[in-house]
N, CA, C and O atoms as a DFTB+ gen file, in Angstrom:
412 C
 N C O
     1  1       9.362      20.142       3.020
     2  2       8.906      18.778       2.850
     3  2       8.717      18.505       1.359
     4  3       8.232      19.455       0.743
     5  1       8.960      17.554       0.740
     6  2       8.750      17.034      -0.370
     7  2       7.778      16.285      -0.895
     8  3       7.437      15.602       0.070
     9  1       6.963      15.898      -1.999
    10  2       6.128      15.950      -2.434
    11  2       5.468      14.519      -1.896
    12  3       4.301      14.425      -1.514
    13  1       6.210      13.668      -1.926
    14  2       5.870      12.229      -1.001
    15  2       5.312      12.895       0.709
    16  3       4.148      12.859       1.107
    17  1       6.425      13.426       1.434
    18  2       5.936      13.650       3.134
    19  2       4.856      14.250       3.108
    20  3       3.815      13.780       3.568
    21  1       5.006      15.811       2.351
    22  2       3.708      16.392       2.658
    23  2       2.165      15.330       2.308
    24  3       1.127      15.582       2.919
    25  1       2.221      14.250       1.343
    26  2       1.117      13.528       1.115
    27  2       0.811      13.029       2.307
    28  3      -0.339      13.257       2.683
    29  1       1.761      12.183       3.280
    30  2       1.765      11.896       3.813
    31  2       0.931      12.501       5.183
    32  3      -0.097      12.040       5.680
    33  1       1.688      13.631       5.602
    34  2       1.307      14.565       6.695
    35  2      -0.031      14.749       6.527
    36  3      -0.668      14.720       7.580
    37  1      -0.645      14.927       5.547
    38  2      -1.686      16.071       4.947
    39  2      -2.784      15.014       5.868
    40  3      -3.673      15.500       6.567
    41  1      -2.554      13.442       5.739
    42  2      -3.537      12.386       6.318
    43  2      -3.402      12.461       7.413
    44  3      -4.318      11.841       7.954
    45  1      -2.385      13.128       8.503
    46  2      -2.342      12.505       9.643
    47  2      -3.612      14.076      10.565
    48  3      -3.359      15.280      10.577
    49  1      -4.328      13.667      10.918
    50  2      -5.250      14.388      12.061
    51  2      -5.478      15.889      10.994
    52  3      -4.609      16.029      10.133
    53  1      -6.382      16.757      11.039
    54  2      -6.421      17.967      10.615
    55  2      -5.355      19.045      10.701
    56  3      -5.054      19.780       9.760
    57  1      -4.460      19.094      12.691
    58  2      -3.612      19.795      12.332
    59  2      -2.502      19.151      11.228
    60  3      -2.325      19.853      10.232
    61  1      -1.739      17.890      11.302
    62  2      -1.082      17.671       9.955
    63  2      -1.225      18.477       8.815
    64  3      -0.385      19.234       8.328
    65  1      -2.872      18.141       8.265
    66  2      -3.360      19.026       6.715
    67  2      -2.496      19.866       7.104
    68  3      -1.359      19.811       6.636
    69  1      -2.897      20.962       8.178
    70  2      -2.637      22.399       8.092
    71  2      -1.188      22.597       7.683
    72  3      -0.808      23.393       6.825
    73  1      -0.127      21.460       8.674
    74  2       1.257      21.641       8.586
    75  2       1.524      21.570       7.336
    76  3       2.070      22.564       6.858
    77  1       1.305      20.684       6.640
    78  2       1.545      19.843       5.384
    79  2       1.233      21.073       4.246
    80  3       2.084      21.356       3.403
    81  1       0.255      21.593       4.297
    82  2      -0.256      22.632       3.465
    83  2       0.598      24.056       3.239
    84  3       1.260      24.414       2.264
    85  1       0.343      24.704       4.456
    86  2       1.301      25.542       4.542
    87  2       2.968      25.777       4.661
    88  3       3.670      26.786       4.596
    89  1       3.316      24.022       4.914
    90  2       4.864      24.202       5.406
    91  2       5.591      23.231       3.811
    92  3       6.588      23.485       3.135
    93  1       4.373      21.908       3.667
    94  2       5.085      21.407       2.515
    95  2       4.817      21.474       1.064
    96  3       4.111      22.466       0.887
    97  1       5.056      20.868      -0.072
    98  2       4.980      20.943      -1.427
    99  2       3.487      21.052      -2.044
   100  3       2.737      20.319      -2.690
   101  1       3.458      22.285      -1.530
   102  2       1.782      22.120      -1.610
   103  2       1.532      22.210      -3.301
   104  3       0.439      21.696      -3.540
   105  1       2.089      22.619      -4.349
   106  2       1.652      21.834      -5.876
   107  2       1.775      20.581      -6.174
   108  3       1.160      19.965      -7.044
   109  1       2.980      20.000      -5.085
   110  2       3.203      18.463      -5.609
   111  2       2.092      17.656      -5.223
   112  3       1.707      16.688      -5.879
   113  1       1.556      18.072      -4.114
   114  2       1.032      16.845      -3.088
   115  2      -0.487      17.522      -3.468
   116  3      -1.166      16.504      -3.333
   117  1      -1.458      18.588      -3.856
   118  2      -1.988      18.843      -4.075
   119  2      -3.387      18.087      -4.536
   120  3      -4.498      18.597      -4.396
   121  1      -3.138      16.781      -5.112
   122  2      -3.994      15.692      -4.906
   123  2      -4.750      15.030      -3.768
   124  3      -5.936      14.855      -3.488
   125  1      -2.941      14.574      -2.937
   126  2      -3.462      14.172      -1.576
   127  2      -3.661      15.009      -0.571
   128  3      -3.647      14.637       0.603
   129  1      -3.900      16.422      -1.005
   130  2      -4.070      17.144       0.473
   131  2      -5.409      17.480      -0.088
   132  3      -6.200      17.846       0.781
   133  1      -5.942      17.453      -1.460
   134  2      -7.463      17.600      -1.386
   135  2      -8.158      16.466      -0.947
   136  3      -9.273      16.604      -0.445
   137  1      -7.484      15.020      -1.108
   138  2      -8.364      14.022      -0.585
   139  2      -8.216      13.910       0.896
   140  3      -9.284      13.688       1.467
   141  1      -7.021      14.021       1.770
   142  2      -7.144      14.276       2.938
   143  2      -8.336      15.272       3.640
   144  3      -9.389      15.036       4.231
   145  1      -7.620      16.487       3.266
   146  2      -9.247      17.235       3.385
   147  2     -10.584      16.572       2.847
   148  3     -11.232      17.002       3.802
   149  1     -11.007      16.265       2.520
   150  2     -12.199      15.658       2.731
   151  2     -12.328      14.518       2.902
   152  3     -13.498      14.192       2.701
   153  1     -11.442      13.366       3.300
   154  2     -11.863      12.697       4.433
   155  2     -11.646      13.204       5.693
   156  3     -12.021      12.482       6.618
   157  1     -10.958      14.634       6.069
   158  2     -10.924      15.084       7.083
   159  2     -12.325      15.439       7.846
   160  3     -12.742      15.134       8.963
   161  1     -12.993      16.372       6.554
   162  2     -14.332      17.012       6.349
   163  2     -15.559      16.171       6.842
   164  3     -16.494      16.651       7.482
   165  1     -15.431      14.709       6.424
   166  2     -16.222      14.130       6.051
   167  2     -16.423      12.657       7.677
   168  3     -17.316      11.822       7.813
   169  1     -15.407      12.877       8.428
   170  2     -15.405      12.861       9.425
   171  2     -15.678      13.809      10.255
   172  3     -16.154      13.260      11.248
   173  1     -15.641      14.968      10.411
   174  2     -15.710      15.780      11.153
   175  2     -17.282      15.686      11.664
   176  3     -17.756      15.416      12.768
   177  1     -18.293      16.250       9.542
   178  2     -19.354      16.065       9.718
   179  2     -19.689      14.774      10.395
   180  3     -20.902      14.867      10.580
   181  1     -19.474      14.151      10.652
   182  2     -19.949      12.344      11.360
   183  2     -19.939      12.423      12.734
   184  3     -20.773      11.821      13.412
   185  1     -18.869      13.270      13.317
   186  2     -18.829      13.288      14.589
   187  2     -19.688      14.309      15.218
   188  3     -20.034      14.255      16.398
   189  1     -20.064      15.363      14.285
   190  2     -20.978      16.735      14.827
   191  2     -22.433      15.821      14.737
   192  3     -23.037      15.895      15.807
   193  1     -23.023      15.114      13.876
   194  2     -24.120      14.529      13.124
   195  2     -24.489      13.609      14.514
   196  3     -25.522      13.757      15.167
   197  1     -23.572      12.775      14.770
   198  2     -23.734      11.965      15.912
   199  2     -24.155      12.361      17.401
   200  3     -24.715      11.783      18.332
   201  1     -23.607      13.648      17.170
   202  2     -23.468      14.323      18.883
   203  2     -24.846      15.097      18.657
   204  3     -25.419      15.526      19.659
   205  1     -25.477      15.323      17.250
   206  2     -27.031      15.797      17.395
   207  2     -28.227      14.963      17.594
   208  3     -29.154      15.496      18.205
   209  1     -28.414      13.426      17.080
   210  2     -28.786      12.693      16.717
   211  2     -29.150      11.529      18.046
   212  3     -30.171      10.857      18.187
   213  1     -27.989      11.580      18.872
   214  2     -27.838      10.361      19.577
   215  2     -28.329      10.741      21.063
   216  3     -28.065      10.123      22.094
   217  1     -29.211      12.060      20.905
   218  2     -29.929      12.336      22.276
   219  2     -31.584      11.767      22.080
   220  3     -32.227      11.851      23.127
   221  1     -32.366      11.191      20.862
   222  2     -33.267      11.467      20.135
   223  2     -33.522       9.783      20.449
   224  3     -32.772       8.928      19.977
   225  1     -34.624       9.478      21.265
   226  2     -34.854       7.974      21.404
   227  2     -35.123       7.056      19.896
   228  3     -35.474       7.695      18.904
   229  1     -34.991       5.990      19.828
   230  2     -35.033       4.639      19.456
   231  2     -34.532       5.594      17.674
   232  3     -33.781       4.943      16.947
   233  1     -35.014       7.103      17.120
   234  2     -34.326       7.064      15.453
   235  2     -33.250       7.541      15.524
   236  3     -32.448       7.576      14.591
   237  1     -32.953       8.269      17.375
   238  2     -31.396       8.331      17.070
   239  2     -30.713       7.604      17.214
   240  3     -29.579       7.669      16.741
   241  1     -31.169       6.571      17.968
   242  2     -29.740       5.082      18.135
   243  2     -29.742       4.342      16.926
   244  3     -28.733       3.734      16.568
   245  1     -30.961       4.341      16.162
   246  2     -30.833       3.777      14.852
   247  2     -30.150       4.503      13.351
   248  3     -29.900       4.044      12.236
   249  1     -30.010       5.863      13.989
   250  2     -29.232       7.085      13.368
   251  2     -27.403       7.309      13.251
   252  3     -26.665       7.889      12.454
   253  1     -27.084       6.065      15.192
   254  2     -26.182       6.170      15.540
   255  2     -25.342       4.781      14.801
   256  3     -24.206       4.532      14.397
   257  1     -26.264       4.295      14.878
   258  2     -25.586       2.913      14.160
   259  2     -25.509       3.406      12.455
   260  3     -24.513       3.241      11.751
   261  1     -26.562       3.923      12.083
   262  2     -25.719       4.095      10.347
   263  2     -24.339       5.406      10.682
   264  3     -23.374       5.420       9.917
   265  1     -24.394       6.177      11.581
   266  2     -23.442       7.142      11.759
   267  2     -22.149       6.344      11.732
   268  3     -21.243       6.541      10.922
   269  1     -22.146       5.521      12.589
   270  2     -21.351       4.216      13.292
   271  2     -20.462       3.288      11.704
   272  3     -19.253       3.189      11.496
   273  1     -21.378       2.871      11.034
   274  2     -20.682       2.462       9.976
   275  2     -20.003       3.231       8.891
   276  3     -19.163       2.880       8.062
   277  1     -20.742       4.664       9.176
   278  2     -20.286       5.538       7.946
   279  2     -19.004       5.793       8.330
   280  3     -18.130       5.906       7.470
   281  1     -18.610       5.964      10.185
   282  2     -17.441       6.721      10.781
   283  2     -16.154       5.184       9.897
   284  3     -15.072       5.319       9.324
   285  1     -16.854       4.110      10.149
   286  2     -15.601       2.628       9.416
   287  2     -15.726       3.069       8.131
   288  3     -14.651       2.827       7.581
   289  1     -16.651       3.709       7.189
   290  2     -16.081       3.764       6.138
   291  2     -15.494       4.923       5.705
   292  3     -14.834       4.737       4.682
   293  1     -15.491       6.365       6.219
   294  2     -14.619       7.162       6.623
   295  2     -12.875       6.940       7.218
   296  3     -12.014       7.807       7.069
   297  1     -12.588       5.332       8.028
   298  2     -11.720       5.274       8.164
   299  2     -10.868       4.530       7.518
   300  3      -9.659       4.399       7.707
   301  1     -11.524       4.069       6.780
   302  2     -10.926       2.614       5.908
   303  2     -11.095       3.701       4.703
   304  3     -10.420       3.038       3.915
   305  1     -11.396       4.642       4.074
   306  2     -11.195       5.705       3.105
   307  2      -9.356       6.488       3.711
   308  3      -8.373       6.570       2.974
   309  1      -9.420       6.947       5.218
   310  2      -8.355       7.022       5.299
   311  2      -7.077       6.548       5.436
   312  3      -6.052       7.172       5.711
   313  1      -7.235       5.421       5.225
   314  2      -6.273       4.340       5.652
   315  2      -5.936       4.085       3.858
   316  3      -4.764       3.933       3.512
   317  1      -7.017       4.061       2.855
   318  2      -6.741       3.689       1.728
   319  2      -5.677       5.180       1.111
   320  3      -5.119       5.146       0.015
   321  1      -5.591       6.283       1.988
   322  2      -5.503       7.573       0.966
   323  2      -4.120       7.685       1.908
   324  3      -3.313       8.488       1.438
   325  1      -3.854       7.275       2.686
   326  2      -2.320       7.233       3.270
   327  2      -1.906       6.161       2.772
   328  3      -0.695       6.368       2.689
   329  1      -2.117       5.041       2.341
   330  2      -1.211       4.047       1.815
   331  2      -0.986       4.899       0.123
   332  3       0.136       5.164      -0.311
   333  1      -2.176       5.195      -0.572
   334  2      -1.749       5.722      -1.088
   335  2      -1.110       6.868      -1.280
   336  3      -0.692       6.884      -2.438
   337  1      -0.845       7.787      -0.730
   338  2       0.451       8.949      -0.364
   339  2       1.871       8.447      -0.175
   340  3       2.893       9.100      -0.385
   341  1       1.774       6.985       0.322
   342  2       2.872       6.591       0.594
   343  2       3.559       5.460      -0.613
   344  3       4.719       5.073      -0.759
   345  1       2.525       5.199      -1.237
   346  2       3.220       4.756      -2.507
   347  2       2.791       5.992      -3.667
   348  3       2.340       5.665      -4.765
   349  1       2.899       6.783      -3.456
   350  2       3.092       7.857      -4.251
   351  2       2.210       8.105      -5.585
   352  3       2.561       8.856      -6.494
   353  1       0.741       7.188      -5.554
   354  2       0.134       7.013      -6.190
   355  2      -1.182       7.908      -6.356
   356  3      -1.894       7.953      -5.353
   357  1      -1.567       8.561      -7.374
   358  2      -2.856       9.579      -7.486
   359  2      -4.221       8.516      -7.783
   360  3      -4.637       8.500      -8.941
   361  1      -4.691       7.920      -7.088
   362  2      -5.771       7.265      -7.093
   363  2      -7.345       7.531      -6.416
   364  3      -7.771       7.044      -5.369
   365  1      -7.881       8.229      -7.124
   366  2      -9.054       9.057      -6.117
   367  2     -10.048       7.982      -5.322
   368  3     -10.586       7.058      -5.932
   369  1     -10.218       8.185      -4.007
   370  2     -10.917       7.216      -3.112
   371  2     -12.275       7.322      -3.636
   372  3     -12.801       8.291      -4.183
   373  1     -12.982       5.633      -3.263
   374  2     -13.822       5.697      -3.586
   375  2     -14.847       6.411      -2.653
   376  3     -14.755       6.466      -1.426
   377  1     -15.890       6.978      -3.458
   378  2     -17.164       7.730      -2.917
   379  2     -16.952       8.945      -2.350
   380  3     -17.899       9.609      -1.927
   381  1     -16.032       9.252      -2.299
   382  2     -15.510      10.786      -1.887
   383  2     -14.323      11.395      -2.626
   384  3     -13.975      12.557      -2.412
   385  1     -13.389      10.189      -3.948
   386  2     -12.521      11.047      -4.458
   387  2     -12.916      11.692      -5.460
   388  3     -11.937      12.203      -6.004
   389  1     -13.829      11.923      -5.967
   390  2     -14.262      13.291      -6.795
   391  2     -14.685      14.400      -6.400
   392  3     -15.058      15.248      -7.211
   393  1     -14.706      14.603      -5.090
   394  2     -15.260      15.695      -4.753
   395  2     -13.285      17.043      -4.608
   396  3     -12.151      16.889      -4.157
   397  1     -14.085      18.190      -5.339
   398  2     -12.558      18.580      -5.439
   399  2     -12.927      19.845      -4.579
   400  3     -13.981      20.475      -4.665
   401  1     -11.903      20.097      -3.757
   402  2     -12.180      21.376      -2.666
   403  2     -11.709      22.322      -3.039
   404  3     -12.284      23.397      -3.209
   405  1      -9.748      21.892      -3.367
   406  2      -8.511      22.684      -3.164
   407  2      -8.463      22.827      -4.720
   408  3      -8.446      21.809      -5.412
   409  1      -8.438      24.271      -5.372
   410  2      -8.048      24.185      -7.059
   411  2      -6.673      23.960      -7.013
   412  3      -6.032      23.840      -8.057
């Protein structure tokens, strides 16, 4: 895969990352497979956070609703980091593109 697909892949679901990582241009794309990974990450935590939280009367439903908006801005982060993979652009997302995982 070439340095555009693997960006690409790296966004689609966690197994993607994995494909994308191990199968494609992993120096080229190396940007977008660290920001994928952690909006991968960063969903994940949201969905574990929720499933602790939302047994817990009236501060976990009020726990569930900020969970709830964080999961839209988790997805609208991924939606911004595949358009950008696909215009081939290194633009770090906001509020989570500095965080660096992958050296």
């Amino acid at each position: 895969m070439n340095r555009k697909v693997t960006g690409i892949v790296a966004y689609l679901t966690l197994l993607g990352w994995f494909v994308a990582y191990f199968i494609g241009d992993r120096e080229g794309a190396k940007f977008h497979l660290n920001q994928a990974l952690v909006v991968n990450l960063f969903a994940i935590v949201l969905n574990i956070a929720s499933r602790m939280v939302g047994w817990i009367p009236l501060l976990g439903w009020i726990a569930l609703v900020i969970i709830g908006l964080m999961n839209f801005v988790a997805f609208v982060l991924w939606v911004m980091g595949l358009i950008y993979a696909v215009q081939e652009q290194e633009k770090p997302l906001p509020l989570l593109g500095n965080i660096q995982l992958l050296q």
